[in-house]
C-alpha positions as a printed Julia matrix, in Angstrom:
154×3 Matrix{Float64}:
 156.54   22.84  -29.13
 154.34   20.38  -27.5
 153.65   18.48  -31.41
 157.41   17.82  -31.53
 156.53   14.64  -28.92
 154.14   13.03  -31.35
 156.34   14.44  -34.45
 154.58   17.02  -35.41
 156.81   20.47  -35.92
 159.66   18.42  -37.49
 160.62   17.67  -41.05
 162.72   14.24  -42.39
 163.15   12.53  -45.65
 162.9     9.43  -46.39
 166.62    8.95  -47.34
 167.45   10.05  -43.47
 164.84    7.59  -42.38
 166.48    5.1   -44.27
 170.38    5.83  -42.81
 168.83    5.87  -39.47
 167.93    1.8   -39.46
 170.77    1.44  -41.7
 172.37    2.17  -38.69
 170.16    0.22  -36.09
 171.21   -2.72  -38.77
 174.56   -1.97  -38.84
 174.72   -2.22  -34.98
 174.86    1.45  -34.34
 177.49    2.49  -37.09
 176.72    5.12  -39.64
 176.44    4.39  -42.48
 176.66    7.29  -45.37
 174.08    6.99  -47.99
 176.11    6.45  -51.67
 175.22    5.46  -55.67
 179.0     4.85  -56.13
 180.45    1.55  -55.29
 184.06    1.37  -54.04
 186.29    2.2   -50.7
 184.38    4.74  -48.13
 185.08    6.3   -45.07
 184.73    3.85  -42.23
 181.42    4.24  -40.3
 181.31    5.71  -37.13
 180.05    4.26  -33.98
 177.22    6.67  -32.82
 174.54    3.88  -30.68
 176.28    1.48  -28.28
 175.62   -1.82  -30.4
 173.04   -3.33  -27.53
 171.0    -0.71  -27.52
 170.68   -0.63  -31.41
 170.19   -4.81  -31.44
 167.26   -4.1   -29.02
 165.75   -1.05  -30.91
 165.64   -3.7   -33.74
 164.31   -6.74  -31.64
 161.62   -4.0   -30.79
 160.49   -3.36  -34.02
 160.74   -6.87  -34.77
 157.07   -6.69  -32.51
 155.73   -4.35  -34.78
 155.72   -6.88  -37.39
 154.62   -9.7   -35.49
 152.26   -8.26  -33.03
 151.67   -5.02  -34.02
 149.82   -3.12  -36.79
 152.18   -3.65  -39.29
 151.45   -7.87  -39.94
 151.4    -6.58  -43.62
 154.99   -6.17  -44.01
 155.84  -10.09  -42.3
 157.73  -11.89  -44.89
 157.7   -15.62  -44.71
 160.74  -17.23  -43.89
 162.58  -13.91  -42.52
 162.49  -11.63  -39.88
 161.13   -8.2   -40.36
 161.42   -4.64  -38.2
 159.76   -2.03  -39.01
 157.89    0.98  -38.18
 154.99    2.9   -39.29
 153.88    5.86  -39.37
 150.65    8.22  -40.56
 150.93   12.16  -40.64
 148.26   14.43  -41.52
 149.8    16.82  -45.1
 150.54   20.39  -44.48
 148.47   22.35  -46.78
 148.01   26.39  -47.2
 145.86   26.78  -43.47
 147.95   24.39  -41.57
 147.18   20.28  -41.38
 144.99   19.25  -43.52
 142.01   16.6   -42.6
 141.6    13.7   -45.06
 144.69   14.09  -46.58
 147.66   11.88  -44.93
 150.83   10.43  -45.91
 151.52    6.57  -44.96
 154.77    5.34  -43.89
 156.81    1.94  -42.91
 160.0     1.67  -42.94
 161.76   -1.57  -42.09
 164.77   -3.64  -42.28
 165.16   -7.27  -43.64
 166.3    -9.34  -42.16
 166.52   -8.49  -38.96
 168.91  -10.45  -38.04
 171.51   -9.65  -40.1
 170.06   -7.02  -42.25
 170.61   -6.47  -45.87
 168.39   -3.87  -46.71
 166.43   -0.99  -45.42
 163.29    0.54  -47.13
 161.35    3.01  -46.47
 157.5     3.21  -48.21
 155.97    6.16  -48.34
 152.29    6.65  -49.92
 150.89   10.12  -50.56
 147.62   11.07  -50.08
 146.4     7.14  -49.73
 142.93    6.86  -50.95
 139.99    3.84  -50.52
 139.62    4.55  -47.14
 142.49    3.38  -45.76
 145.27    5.45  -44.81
 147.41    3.95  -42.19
 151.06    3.34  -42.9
 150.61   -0.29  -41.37
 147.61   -0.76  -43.48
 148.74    0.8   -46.66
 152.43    1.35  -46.61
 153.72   -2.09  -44.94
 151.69   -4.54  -47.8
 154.06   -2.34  -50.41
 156.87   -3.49  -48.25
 155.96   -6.85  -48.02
 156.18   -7.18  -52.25
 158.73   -5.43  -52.75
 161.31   -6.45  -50.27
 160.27  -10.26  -50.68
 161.14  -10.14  -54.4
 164.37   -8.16  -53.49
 165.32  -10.92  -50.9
 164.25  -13.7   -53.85
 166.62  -11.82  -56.5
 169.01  -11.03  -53.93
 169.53  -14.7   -53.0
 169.46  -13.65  -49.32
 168.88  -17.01  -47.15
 165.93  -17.14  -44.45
 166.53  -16.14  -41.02
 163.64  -17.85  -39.87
């Protein structure tokens, strides 16, 4: 289908959002989503680690020069992408109704967590997942760094 190139026609969770920069953070290993802490299977190598340090570096941009300047955290580098998709409703894509997305790593240079924000159905006007989704980001990974006790990489 011709909407699969802009990402319409396809379906993904958040959760497989999120394991897909785990593994651009984890320099193109695998990592299997798990509540349970303990010994796990070693993660396999499925990106050449280059080309997942420079998908990262690249969304690095998105943060600092793109339309996601929302999600910057001071002190630490942030990648991230958004994302804004019309909702499905009973006669096909609905207008007005959206859901925002960013989903990001911190920090990017040595990441120690990956998020992913979705808001349904954003309302006030604004409904951009750099606009509305990234800000969420922005609060709730910089109090997770702060609890954390994760150092700047800036």
């Amino acid at each position: 289908k011709t909407t699969m190139s802009y990402g319409y026609g396809l379906s993904i969770t958040p959760l497989q959002i999120a394991r897909a920069y785990c593994m651009l953070g984890n320099g193109g290993k695998l990592v299997t989503p798990t509540f349970v802490k303990g010994q796990h299977e070693p993660a396999p190598q499925v990106l050449d680690p280059k080309i997942a340090g420079e998908v990262v570096r690249m969304m690095e941009t998105v943060v600092t020069q793109g339309g996601a300047k929302g999600a910057a955290i001071l002190g630490y580098h942030v990648a991230g992408k958004t994302g804004t998709a019309r909702k499905v409703g009973p006669g096909g894509y609905e207008r007005g109704h959206y859901n925002a997305l960013f989903a990001g790593l911190v920090p990017a240079t040595r990441p120690r967590f990956a998020t992913v924000i979705v808001i349904n159905d954003p309302q006030a006007g604004k409904y951009y997942g750099g606009l509305v989704s990234a800000p969420v980001f922005h609060n709730v990974m910089d109090g997770a760094l702060r609890l954390m006790d994760v150092p700047p990489d800036d």
